[in-house]
py3Dmol code that shows the C-alpha trace and the ligand (Angstrom):
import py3Dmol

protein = """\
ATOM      1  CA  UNK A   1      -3.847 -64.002 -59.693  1.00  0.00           C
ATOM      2  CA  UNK A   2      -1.760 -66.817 -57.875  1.00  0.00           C
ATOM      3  CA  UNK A   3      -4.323 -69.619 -57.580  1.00  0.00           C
ATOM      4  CA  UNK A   4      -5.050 -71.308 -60.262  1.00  0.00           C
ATOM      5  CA  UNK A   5      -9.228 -71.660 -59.351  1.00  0.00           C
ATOM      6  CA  UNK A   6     -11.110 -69.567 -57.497  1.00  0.00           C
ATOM      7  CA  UNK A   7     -14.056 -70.059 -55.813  1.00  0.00           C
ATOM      8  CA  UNK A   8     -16.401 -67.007 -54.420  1.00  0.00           C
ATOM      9  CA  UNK A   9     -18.114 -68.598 -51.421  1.00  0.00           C
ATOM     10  CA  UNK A  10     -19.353 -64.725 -50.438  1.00  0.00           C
ATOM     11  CA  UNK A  11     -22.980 -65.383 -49.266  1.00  0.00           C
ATOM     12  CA  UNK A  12     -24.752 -63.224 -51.196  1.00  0.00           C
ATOM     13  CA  UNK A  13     -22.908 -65.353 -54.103  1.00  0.00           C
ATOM     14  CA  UNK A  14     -24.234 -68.644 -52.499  1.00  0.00           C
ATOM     15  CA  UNK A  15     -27.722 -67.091 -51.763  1.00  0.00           C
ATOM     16  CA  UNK A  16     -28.396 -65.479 -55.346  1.00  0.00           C
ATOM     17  CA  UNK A  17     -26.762 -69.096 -57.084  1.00  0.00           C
ATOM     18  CA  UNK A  18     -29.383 -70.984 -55.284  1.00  0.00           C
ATOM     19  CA  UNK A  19     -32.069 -68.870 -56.825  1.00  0.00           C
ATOM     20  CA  UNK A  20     -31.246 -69.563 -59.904  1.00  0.00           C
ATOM     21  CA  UNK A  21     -30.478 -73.345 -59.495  1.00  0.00           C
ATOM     22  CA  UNK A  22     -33.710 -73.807 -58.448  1.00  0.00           C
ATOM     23  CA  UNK A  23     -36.186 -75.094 -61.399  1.00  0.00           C
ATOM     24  CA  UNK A  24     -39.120 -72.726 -60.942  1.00  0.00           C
ATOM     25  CA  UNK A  25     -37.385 -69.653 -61.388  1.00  0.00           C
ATOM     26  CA  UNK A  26     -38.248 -67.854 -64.472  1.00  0.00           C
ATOM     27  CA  UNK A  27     -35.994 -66.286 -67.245  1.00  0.00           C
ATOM     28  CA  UNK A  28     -36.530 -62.597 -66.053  1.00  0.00           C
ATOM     29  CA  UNK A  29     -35.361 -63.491 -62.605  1.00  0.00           C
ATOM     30  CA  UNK A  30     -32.799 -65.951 -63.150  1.00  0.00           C
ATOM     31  CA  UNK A  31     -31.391 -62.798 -65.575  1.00  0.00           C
ATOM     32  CA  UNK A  32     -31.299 -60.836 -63.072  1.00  0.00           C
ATOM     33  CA  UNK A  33     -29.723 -63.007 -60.738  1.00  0.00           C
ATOM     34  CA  UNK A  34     -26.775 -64.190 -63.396  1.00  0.00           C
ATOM     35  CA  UNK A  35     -26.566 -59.826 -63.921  1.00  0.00           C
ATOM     36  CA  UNK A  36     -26.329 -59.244 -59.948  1.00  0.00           C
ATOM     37  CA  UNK A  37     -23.791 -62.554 -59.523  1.00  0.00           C
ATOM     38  CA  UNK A  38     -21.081 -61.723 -62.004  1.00  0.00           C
ATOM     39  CA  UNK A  39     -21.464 -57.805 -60.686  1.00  0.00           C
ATOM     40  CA  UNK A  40     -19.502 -59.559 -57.603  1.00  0.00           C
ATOM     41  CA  UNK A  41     -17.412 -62.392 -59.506  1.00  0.00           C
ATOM     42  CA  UNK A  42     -16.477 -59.310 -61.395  1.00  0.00           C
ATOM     43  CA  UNK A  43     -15.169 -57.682 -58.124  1.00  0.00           C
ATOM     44  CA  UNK A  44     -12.948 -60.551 -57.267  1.00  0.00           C
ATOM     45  CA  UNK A  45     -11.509 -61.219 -60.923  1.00  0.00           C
ATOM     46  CA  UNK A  46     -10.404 -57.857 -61.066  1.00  0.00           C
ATOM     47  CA  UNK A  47      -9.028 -57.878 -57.232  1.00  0.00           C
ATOM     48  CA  UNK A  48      -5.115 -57.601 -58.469  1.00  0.00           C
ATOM     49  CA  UNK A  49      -5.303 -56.063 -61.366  1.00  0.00           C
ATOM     50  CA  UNK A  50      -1.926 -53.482 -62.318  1.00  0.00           C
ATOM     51  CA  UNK A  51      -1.971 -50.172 -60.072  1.00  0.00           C
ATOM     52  CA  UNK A  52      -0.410 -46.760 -60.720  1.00  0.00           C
ATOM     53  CA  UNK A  53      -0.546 -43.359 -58.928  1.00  0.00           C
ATOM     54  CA  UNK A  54      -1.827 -40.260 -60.574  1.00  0.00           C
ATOM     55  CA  UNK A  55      -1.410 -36.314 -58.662  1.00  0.00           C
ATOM     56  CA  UNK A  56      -4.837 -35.078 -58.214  1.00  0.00           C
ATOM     57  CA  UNK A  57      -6.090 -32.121 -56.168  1.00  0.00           C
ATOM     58  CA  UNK A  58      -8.476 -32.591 -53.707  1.00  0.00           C
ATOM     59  CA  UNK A  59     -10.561 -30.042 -52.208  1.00  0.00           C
ATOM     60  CA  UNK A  60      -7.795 -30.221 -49.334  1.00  0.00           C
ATOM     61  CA  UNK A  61      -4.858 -30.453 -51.098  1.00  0.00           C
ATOM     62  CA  UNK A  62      -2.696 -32.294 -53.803  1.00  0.00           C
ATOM     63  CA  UNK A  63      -1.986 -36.315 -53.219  1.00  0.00           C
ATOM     64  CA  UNK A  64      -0.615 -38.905 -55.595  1.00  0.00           C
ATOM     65  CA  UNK A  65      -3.986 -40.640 -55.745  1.00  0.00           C
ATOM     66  CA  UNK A  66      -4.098 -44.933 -57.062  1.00  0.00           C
ATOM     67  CA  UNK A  67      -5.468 -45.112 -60.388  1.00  0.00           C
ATOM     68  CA  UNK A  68      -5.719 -48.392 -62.499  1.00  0.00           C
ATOM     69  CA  UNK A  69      -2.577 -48.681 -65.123  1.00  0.00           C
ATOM     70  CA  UNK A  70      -2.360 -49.687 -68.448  1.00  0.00           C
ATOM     71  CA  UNK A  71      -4.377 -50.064 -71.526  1.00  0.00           C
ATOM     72  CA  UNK A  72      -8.615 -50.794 -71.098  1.00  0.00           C
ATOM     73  CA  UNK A  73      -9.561 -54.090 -70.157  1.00  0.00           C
ATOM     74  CA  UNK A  74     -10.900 -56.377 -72.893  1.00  0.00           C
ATOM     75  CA  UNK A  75     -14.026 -58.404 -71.982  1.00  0.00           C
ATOM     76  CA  UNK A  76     -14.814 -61.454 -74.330  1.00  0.00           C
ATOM     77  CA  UNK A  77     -17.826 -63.309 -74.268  1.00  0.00           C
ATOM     78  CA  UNK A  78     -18.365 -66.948 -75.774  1.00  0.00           C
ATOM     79  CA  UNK A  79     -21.427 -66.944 -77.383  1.00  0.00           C
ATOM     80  CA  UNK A  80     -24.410 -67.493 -76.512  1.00  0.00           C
ATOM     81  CA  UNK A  81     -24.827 -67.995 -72.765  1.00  0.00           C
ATOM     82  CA  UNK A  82     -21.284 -65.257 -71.894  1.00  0.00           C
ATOM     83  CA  UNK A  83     -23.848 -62.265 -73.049  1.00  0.00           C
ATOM     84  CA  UNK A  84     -25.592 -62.911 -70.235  1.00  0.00           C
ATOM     85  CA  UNK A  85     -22.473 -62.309 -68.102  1.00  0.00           C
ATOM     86  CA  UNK A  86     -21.591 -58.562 -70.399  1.00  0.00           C
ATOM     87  CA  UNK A  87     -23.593 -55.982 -68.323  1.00  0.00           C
ATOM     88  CA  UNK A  88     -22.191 -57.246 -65.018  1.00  0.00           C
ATOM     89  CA  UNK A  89     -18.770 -56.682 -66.029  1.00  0.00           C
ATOM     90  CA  UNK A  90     -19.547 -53.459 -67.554  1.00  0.00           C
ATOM     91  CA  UNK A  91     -21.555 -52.092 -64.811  1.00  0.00           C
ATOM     92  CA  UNK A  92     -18.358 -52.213 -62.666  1.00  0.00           C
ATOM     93  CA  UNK A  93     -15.583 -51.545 -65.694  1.00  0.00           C
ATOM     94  CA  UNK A  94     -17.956 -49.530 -68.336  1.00  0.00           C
ATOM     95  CA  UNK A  95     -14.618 -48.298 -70.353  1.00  0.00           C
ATOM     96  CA  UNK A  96     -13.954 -52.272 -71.069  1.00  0.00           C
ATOM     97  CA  UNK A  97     -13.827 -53.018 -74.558  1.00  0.00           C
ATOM     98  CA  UNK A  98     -15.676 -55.756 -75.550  1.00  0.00           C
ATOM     99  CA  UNK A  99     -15.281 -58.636 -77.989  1.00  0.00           C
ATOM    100  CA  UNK A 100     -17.338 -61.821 -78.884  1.00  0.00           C
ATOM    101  CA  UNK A 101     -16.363 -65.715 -79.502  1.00  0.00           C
ATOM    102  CA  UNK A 102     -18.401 -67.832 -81.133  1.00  0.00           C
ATOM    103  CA  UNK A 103     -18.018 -71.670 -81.350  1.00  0.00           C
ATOM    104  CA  UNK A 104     -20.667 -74.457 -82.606  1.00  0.00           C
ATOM    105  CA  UNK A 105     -19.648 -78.473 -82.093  1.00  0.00           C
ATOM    106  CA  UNK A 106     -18.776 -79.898 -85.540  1.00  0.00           C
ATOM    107  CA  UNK A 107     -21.202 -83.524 -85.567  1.00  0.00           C
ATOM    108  CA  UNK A 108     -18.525 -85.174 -86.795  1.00  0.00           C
ATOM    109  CA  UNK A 109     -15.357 -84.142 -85.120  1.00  0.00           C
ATOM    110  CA  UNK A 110     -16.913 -83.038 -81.761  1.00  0.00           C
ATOM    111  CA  UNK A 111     -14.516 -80.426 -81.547  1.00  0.00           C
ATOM    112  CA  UNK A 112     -15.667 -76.662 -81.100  1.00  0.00           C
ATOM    113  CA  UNK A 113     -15.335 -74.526 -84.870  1.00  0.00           C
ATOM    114  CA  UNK A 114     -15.466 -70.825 -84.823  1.00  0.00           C
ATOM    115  CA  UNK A 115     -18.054 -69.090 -86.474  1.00  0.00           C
ATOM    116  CA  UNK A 116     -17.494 -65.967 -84.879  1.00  0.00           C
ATOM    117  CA  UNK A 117     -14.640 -64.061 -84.066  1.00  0.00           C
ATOM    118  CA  UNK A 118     -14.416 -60.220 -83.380  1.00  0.00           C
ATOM    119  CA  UNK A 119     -11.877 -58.930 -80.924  1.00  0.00           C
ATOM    120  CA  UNK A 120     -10.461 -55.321 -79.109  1.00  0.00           C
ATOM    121  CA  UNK A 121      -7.233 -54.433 -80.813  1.00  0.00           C
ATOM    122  CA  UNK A 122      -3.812 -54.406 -78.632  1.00  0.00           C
ATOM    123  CA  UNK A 123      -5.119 -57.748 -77.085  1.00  0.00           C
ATOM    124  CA  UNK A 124      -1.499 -58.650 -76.250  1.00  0.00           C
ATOM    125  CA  UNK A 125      -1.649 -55.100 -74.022  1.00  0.00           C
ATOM    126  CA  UNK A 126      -4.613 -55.894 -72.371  1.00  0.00           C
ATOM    127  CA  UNK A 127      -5.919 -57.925 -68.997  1.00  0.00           C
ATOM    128  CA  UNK A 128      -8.711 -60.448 -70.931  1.00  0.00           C
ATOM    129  CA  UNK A 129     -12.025 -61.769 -69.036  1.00  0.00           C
ATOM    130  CA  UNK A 130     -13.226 -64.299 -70.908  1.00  0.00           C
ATOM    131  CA  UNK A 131     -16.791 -64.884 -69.624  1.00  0.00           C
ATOM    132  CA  UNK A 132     -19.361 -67.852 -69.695  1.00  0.00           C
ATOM    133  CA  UNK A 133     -21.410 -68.775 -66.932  1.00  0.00           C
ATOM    134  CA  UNK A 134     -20.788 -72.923 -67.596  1.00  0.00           C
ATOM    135  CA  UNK A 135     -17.126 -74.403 -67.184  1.00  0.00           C
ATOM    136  CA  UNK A 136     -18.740 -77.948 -68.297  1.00  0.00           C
ATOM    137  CA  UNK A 137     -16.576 -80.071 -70.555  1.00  0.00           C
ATOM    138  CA  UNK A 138     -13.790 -76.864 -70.836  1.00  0.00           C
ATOM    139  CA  UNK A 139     -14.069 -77.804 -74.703  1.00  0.00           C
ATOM    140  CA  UNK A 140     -15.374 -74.133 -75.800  1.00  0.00           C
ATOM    141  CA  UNK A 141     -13.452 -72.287 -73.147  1.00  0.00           C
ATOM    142  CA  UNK A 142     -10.454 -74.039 -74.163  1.00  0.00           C
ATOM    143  CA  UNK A 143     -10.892 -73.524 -77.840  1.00  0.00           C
ATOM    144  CA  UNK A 144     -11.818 -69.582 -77.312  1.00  0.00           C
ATOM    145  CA  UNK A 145      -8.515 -69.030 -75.519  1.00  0.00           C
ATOM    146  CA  UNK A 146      -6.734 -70.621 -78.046  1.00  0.00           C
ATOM    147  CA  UNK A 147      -8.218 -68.404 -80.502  1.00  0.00           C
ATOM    148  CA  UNK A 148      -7.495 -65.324 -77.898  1.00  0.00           C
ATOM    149  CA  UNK A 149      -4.077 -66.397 -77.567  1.00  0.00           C
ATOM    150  CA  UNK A 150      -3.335 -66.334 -81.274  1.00  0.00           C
ATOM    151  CA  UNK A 151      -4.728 -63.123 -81.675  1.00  0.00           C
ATOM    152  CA  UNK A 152      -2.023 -62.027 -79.222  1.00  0.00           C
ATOM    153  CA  UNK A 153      -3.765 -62.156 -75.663  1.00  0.00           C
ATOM    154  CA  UNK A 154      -0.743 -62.564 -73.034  1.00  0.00           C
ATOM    155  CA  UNK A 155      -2.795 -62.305 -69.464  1.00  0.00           C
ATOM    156  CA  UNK A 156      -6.038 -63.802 -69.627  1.00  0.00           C
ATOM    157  CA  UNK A 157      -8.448 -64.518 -66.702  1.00  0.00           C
ATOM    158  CA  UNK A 158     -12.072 -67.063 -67.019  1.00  0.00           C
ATOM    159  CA  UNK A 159     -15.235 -66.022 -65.234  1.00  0.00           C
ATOM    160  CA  UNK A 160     -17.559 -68.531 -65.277  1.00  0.00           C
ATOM    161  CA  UNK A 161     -20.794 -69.055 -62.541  1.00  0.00           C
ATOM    162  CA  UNK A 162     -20.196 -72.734 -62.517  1.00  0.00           C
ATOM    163  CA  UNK A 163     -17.552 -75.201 -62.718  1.00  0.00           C
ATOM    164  CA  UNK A 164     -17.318 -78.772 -63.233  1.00  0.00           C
ATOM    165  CA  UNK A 165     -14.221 -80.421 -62.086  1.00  0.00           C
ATOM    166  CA  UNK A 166     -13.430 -82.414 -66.058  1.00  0.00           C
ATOM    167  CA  UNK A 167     -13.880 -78.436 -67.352  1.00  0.00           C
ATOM    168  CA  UNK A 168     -11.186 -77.320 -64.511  1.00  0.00           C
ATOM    169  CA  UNK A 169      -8.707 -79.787 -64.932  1.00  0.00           C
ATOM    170  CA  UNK A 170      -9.619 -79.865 -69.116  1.00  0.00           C
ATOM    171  CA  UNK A 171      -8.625 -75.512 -68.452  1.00  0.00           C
ATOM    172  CA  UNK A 172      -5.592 -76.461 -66.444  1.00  0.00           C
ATOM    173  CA  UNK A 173      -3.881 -79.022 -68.657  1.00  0.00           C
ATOM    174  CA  UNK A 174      -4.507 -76.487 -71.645  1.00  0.00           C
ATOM    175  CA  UNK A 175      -4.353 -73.252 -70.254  1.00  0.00           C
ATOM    176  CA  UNK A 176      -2.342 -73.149 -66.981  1.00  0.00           C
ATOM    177  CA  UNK A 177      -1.541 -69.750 -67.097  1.00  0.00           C
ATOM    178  CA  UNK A 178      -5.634 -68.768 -67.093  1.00  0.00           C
ATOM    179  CA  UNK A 179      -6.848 -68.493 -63.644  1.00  0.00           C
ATOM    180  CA  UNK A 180     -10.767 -69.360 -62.995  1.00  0.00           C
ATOM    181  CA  UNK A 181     -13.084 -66.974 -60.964  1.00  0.00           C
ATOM    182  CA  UNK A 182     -16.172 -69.084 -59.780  1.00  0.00           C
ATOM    183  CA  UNK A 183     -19.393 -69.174 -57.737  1.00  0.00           C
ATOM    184  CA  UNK A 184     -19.283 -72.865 -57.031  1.00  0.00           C
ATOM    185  CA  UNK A 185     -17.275 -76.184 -58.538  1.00  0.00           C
ATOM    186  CA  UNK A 186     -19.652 -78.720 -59.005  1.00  0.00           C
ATOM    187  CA  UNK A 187     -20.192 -82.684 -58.363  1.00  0.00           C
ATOM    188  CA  UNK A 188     -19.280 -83.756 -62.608  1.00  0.00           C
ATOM    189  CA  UNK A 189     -20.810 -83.715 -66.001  1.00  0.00           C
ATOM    190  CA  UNK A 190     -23.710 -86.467 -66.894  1.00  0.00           C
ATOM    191  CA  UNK A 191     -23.574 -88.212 -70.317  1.00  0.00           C
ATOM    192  CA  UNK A 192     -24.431 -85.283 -72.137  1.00  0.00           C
ATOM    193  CA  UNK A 193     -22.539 -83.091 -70.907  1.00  0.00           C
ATOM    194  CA  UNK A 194     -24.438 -80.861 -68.297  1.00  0.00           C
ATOM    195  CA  UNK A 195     -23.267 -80.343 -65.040  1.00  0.00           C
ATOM    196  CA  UNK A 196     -24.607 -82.080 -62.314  1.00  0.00           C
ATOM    197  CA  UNK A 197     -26.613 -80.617 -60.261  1.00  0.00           C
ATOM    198  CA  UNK A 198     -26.003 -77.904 -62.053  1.00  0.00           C
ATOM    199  CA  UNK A 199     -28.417 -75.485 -63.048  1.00  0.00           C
ATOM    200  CA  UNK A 200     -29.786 -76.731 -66.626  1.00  0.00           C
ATOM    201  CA  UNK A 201     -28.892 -75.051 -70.207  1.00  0.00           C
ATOM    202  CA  UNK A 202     -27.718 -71.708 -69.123  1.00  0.00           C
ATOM    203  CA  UNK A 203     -28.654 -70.341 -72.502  1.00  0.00           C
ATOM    204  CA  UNK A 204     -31.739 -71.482 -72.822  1.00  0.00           C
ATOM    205  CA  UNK A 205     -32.627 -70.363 -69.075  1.00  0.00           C
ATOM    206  CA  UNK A 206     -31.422 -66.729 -69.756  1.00  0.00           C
ATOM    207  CA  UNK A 207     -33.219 -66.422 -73.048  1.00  0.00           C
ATOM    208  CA  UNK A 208     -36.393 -68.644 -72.616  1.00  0.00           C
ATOM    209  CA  UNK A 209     -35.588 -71.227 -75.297  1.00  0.00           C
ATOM    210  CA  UNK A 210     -35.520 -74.552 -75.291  1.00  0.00           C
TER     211      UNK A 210
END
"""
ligand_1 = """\
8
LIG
N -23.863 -75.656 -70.619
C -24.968 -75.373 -69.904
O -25.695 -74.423 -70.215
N -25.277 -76.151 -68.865
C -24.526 -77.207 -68.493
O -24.846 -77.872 -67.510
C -23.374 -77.489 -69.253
C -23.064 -76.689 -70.313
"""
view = py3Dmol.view(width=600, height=400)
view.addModel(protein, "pdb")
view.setStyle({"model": 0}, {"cartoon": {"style": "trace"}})
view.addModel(ligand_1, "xyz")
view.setStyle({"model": 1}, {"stick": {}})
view.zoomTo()
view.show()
């Protein structure tokens, strides 16, 4: 992808991400909605992805037919709140492989430590989506693609729902060669971190915890 962030103004994107901004709207829905949102962010990550040509026979005739090329995508979530993100992909790439980050904030260091690491082989062969529906500080995103990068990954992309602009510019200094798929870039972060106005604690919103 050329640009460096995306951002999917479609309005069924816009309609759905209001839904689930809005306070009152319960974990089963707001699911749904995150499920039905990256179904379509999924469309547009994946919009120049490598292309070959394959013969096939058609009830006509033969044709040299476009087929995707190279090895199976690999789909990484970052733990917890990219899970919710998974089925979205797959529903649209179901031959994806898919592999899991996880990352807690050391009290100490405030810096993201993995805890949880388990990748697709041939990463270095293979487009990466890195999911997570919250580009807030970029701390976790940045630390996950670290980790992807020295397990080999070469072309990596970010899906994320929303985007603050620290988490952007935090993805771009580190990581200029990841481009960002999003429904909407956001006013900033607050003191704690959350982006404003945001949606809340993703995770907690998608699993009914608090
Ligand atoms: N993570 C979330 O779930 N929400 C935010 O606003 C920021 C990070």
């Amino acid at each position: 992808m050329s640009q460096h962030l995306t951002i999917v103004d479609h309005p069924l994107v816009q309609h759905k991400l209001t839904l689930m901004r809005e306070k009152g709207t319960h974990t089963a829905v707001f699911r749904q909605l995150l499920h039905e949102i990256t179904q379509l962010l999924a469309y547009e990550i994946t919009r120049e992805m490598p292309m070959t040509t394959t013969i096939i026979q058609t009830p006509m005739e033969e044709m040299e037919a476009p087929t995707l090329a190279g090895r199976k995508l690999a789909l990484v979530s970052i733990l917890r709140a990219g899970n919710g993100m998974l089925d979205g992909v797959l529903d649209l790439i179901p031959l994806a492989r898919v592999g899991f980050v996880g990352l807690y904030r050391d009290e100490k260091t405030l810096k993201p430590v993995q805890y949880y690491f388990k990748v697709p082989d041939s990463l270095g062969e293979r487009l990466v989506i890195v999911v997570d529906p919250m580009l807030a500080t970029g701390n976790s995103s940045v630390a996950a693609i670290d980790l992807l990068k020295g397990a080999g990954a070469t072309n990596i992309r970010f899906l994320c729902l929303l985007a603050a602009p620290e988490g952007v510019a935090r993805m771009k200094e580190a990581h200029p060669d990841v481009p960002i798929v999003t429904a909407a870039l956001d006013r900033g972060l607050n003191e704690k971190g959350y982006i404003m106005p945001g949606l809340g604690d993703a995770g907690d919103r998608m699993f009914g915890t608090k």
